[in-house]
C-alpha positions in Angstrom: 19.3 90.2 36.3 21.2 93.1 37.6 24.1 92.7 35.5 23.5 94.4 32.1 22.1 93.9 28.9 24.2 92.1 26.4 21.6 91.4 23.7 17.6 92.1 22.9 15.6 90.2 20.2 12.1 91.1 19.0 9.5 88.7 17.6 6.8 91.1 16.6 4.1 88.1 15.4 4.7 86.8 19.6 4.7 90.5 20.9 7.8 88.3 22.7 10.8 90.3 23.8 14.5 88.2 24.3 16.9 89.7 26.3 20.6 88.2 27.4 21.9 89.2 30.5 25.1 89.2 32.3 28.5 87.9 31.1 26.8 84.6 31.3 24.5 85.3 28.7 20.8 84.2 30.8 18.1 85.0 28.3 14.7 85.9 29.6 11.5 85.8 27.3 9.0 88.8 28.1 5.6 88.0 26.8 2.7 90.6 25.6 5.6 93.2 24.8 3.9 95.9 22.1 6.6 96.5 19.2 6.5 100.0 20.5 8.3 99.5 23.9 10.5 97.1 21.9 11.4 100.0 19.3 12.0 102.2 22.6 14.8 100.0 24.4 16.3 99.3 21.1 16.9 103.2 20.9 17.3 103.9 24.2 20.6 105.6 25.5 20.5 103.5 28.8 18.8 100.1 27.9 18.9 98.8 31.4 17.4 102.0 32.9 15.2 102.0 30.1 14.3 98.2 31.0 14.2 99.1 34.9 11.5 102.0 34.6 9.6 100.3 31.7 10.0 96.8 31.4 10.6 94.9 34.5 7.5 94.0 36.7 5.5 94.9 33.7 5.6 92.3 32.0 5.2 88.3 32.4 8.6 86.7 31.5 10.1 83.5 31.9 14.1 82.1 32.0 14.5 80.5 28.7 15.7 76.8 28.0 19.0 77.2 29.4 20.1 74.4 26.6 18.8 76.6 24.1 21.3 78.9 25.3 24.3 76.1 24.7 22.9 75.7 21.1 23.1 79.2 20.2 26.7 79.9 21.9 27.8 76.2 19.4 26.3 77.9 16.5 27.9 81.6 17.1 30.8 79.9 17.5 30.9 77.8 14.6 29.5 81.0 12.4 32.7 82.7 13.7 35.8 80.1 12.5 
């Protein structure tokens, strides 16, 4: 998860937070993530040293459905042409 952050999602209802990583795009669901913290990386000038100091290890997260992933790529994709 090193590589940085390409995209971040919100679901304030969830308190879930989405974030792609990488030139492969590996999204990873962080769970119990208060709309605050979420309003902070969104602003921050550095959002993966913002995510390093406030986000990683703090949270419980979880690799999301890699086929989800495929989905989402068809649909951008199809959106675009």
């Amino acid at each position: 998860m090193s590589a940085g952050i390409r995209k971040i999602h919100y679901k304030p209802d969830l308190e879930e937070l989405s974030i792609w990583f990488g030139p492969n795009f590996r999204r990873y669901k962080y769970f119990g993530v208060p709309e605050h913290m979420f309003e902070a990386l969104r602003d921050a000038s550095s959002r993966t040293g913002f995510f390093n100091a406030f986000i990683k290890g703090r949270f419980d997260c979880a690799l999301a459905d890699p086929s989800a992933l495929r989905n989402q790529r068809w649909q951008d994709i199809r959106s675009a042409s």
